[in-house]
C-alpha positions as CSV (number, residue, x, y, z in Angstrom):
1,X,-116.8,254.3,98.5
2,X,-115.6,255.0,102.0
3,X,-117.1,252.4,104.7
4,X,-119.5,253.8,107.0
5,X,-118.6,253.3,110.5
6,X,-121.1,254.7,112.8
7,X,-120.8,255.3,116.6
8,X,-122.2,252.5,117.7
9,X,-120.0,249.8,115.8
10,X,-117.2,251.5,117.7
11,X,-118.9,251.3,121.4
12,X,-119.6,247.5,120.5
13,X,-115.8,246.5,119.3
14,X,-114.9,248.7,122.5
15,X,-117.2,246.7,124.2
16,X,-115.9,243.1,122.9
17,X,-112.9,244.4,123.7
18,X,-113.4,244.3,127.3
19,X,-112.6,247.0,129.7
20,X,-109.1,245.8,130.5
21,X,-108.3,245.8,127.0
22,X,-105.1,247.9,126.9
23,X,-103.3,246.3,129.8
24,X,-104.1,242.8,127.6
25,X,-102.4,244.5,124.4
26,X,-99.5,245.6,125.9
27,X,-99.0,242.1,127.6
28,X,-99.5,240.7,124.2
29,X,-97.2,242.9,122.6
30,X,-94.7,242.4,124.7
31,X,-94.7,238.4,124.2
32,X,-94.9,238.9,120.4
33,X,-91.6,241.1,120.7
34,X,-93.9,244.1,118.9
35,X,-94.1,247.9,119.2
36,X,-97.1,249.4,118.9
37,X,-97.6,252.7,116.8
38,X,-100.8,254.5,116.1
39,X,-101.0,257.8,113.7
40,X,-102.2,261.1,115.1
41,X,-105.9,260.3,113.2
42,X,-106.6,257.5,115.8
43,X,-109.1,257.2,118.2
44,X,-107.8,258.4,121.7
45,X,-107.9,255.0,123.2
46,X,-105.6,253.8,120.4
47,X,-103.3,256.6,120.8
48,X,-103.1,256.6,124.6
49,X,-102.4,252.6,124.3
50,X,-99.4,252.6,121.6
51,X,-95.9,253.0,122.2
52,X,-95.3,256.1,119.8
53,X,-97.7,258.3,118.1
54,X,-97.1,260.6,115.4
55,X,-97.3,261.0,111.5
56,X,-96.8,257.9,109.4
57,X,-93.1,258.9,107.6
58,X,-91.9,259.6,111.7
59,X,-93.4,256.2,112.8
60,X,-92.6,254.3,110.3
61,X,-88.7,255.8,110.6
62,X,-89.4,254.8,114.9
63,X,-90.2,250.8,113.3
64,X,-87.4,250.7,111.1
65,X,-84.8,251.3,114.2
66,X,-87.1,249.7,116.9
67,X,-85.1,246.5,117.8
68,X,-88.9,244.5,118.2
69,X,-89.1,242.2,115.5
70,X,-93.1,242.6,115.0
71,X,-94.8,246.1,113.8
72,X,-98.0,246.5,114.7
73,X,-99.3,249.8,112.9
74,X,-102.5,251.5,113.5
75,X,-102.8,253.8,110.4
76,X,-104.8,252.7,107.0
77,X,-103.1,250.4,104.4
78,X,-100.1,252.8,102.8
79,X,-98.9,253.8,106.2
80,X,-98.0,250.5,106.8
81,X,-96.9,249.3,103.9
82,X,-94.7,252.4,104.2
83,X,-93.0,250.7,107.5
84,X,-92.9,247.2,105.6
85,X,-90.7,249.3,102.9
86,X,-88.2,250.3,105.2
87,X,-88.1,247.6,107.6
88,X,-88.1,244.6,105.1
89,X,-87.1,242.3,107.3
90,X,-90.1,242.7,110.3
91,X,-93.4,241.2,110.7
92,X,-95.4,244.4,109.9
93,X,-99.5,243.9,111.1
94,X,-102.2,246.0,110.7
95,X,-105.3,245.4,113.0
96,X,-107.8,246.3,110.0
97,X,-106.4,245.3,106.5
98,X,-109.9,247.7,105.2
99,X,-108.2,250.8,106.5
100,X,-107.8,252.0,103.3
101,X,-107.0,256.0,102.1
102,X,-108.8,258.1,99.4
103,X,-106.0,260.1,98.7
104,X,-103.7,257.3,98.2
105,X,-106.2,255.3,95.9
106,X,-106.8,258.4,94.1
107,X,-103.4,257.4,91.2
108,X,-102.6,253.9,90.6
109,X,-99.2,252.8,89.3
110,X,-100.7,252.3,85.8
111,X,-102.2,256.3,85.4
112,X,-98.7,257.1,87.0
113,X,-96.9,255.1,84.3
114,X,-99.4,256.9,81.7
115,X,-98.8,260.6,82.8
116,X,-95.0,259.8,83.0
117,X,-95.3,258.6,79.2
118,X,-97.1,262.0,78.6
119,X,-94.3,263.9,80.1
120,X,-91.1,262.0,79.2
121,X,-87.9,263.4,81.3
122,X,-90.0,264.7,83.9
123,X,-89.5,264.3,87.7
124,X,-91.9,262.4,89.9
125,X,-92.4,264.1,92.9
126,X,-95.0,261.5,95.1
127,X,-96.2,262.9,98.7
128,X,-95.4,259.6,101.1
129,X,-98.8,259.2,101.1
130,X,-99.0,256.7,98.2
131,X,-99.1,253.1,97.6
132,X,-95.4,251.2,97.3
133,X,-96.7,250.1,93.8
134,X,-96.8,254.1,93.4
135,X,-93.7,254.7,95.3
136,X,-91.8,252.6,93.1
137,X,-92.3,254.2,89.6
138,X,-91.3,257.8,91.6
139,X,-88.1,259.5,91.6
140,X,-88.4,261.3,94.9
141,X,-90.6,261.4,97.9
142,X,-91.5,264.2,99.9
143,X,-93.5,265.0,103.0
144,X,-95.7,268.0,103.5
145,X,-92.8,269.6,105.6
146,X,-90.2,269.2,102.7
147,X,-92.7,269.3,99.9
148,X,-91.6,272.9,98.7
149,X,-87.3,272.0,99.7
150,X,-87.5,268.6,97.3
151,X,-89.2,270.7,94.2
152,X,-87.1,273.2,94.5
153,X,-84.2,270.7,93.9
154,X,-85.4,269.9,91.3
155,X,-83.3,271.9,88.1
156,X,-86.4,274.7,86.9
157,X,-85.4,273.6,83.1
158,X,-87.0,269.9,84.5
159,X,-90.9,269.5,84.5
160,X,-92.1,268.2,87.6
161,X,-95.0,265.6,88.0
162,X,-96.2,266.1,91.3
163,X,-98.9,263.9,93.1
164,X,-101.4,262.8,94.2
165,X,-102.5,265.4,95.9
166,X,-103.8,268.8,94.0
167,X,-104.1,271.2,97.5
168,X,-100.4,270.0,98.8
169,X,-99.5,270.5,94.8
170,X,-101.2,274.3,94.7
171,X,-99.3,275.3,97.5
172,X,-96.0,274.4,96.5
173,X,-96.3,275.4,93.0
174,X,-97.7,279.1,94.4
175,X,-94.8,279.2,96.7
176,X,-92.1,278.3,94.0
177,X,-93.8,280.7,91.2
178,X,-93.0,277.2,89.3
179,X,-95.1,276.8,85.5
180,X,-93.6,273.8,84.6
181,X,-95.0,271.6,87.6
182,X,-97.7,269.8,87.1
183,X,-100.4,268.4,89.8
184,X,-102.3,265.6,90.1
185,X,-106.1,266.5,91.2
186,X,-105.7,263.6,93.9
187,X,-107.6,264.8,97.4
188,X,-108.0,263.7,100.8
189,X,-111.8,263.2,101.0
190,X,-111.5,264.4,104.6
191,X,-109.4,267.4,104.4
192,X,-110.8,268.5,100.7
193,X,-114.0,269.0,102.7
194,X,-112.6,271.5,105.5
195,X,-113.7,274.5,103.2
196,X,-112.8,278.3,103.1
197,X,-115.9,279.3,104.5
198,X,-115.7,276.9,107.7
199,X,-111.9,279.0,108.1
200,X,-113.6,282.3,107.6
201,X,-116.7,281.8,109.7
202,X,-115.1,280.3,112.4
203,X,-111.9,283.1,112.3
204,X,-114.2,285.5,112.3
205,X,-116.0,284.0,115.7
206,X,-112.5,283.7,117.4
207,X,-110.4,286.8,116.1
208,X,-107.1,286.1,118.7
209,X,-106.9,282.4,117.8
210,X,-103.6,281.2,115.9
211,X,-105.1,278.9,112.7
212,X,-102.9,275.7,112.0
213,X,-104.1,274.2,108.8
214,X,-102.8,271.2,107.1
215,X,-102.0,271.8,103.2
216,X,-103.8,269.0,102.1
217,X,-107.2,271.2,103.2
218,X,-108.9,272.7,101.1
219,X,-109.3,276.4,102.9
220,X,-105.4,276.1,102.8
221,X,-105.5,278.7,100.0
222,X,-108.0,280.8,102.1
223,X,-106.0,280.8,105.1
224,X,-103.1,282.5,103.0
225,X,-106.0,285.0,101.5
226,X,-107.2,285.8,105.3
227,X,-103.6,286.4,105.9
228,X,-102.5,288.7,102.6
229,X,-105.9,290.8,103.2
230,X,-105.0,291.4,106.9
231,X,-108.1,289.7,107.3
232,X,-106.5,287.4,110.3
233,X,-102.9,288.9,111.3
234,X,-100.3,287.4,108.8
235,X,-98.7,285.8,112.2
236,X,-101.6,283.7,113.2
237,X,-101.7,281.9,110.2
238,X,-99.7,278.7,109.7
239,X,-99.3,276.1,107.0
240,X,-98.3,273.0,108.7
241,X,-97.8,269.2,109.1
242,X,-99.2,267.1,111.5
243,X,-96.1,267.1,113.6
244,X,-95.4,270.7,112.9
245,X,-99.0,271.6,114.6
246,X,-97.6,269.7,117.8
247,X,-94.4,271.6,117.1
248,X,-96.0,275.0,116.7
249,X,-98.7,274.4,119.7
250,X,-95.9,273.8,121.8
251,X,-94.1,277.4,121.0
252,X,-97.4,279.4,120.5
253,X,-98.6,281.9,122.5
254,X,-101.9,281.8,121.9
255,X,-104.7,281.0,124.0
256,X,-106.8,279.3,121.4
257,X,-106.4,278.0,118.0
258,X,-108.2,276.7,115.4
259,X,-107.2,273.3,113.7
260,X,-107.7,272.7,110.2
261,X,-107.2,268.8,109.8
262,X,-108.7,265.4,110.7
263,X,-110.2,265.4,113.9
264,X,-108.0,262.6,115.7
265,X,-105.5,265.1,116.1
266,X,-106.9,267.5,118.5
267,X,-106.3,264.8,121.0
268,X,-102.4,265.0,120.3
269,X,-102.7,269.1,120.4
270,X,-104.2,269.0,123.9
271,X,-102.2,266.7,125.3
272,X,-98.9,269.2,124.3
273,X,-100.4,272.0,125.0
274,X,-102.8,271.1,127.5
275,X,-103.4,275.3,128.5
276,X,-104.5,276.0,125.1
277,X,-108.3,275.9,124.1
278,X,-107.9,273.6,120.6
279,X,-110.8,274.0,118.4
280,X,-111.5,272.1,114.7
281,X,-112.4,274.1,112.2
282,X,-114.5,271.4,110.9
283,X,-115.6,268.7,113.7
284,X,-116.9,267.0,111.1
285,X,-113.7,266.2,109.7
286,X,-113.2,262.4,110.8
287,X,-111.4,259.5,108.9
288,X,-113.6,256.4,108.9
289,X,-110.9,254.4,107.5
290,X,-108.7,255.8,110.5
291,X,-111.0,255.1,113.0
292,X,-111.5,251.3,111.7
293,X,-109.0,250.4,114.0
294,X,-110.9,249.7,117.5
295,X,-109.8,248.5,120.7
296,X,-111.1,245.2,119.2
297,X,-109.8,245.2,115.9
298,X,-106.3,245.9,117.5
299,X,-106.4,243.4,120.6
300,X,-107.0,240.3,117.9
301,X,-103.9,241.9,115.8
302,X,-101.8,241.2,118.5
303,X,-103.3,238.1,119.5
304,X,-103.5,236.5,116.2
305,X,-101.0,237.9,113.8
306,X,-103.4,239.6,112.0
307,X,-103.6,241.2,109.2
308,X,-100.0,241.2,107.9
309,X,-98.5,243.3,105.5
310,X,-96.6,242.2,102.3
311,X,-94.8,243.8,100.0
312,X,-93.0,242.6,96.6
313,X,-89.4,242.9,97.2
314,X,-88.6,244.6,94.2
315,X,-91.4,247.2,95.0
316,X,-89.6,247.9,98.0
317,X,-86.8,248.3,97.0
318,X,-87.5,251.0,94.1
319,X,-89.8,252.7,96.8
320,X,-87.1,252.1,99.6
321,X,-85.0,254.0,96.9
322,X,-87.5,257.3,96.2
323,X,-87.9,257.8,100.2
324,X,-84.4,257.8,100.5
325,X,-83.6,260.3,98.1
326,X,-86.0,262.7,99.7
327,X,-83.9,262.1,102.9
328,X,-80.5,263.3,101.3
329,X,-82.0,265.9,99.8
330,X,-83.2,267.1,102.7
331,X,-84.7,267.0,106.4
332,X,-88.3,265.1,105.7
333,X,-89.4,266.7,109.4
334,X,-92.5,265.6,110.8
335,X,-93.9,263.8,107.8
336,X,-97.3,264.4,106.5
């Protein structure tokens, strides 16, 4: 079940927190020789207080050549242990050890080992956004950006297990034509629930605007129909990443545009694009487990060490081994 985190929890850990919070973080970070990184889904304050922002494949990358020796990731559970993978040696923390992920907890490593024994010979194709228990029974990684480059790598006389998400899954087998790929029906509870008709209603209500919608939604398929019907000019609509929407913000021309994704990253969009009017599709759309990281939750991270991040060596290893395979095969980009 996802926790329920209501506004008022947050204004009372912002609250604790004290209003010279931030300044207090960074001073702390600096004494525990840590770098501070906070995914685009974060609440503004947390964003505005780390060192780097950005999707967790690109931060986690930024930890692994940071020269601090602590991590302190502000992201849900896989994200981190995503960072731990690659920088084995660091003190990885994350300020709420709860922040967990539907879409990650949707496959374990034991129905991954079950569906490989199903499909012997086939390739595992796992979006980063798994656990490194999941990681490490997969043969290659891939991000939303490169999703489409590592499949098609992939020999077409090979099946393809592809996971764990079924809308990142539909779109690459739909642009690949590919039969013999087979998708996990894994979802984002939070992006599954940006829906077709929230794109067409509001499309309809702002004609000019560009739409930037993350494959993982659910209207991703009805942004391609609005497009293939003429329904919104083919050249408005665009499949993206997280760090391809800042990308693509920062090139548009558009005046306005409508943002199919979790909420916490309209605050990254305006900040690159500050002239642009950025609207969410769905303003509904917000992580709880994302925004389980508060001012309060974080300042005690770097205060107390808490909550640190293990995982088994040989875990991270085999994972270490499926993200870097996705690299050679090709530029991972912005992440998810």
């Amino acid at each position: 079940m996802v926790p329920t985190l209501t506004a008022a929890d947050r204004t009372a850990a912002e609250t604790t927190a004290g209003p010279g919070w931030a300044a207090e973080v960074r001073a702390l970070a600096r004494e525990r020789d840590a770098v501070l990184l906070a995914h685009n889904y974060q609440l503004p304050e947390i964003q505005d207080v780390a060192d780097h922002v950005g999707d967790s494949l690109a931060l986690s990358r930024i930890a692994a050549e940071a020269d601090a020796s602590t991590i302190v990731f502000c992201g849900v559970h896989f994200m981190a242990e995503t960072a731990k993978i690659l920088s084995p040696d660091k003190t990885v923390l994350i300020p709420d050890a709860r922040a967990g992920c539907s879409l990650a907890d949707s496959i374990t490593a034991e129905q991954l080992r079950e569906w490989k024994a199903e499909h012997p010979g086939a390739a595992v194709v796992s979006y980063v956004n798994t656990t490194a228990a999941v990681k490490a029974e997969t043969d290659v990684c891939c991000t939303s950006s490169n999703a489409v480059e590592v499949v098609a790598s992939i020999p077409r006389e090979r099946e393809v297990l592809f996971l764990p998400d079924q809308f990142l899954g539909a779109h690459v087998r739909r642009v690949l034509d590919r039969s013999d790929m087979h998708v996990w029906a894994g979802e984002c509870h939070v992006h599954a629930g940006i829906n077709g008709r929230q794109l067409t209603e509001q499309s309809q209500a702002h004609p000019e605007a560009d739409l930037f919608v993350h494959p993982e939604c659910g209207c991703a398929t009805s942004a391609l129909y609005l497009a293939g019907t003429g329904a919104v000019p083919e050249d408005q609509v665009k499949i993206l990443s997280t760090g391809g929407m800042i990308d693509a913000a920062r090139a548009t021309g558009a005046k306005e545009v409508l943002v199919a994704t979790e909420v916490g990253m309209l605050h990254q969009l305006r900040r690159a694009a500050p002239e642009i009017e950025f609207r969410a599709v769905n303003d509904r759309a917000s992580c709880t487990y994302m925004k389980m990281i508060t001012p309060e939750a974080l300042l005690r991270s770097v205060r107390e060490g808490t909550d640190e991040v293990h995982v088994d060596p040989e875990l991270a290893a085999r994972g270490r081994a499926a993200v870097q395979r996705m690299i050679e095969i090709g530029n991972p980009g912005s992440g998810e």
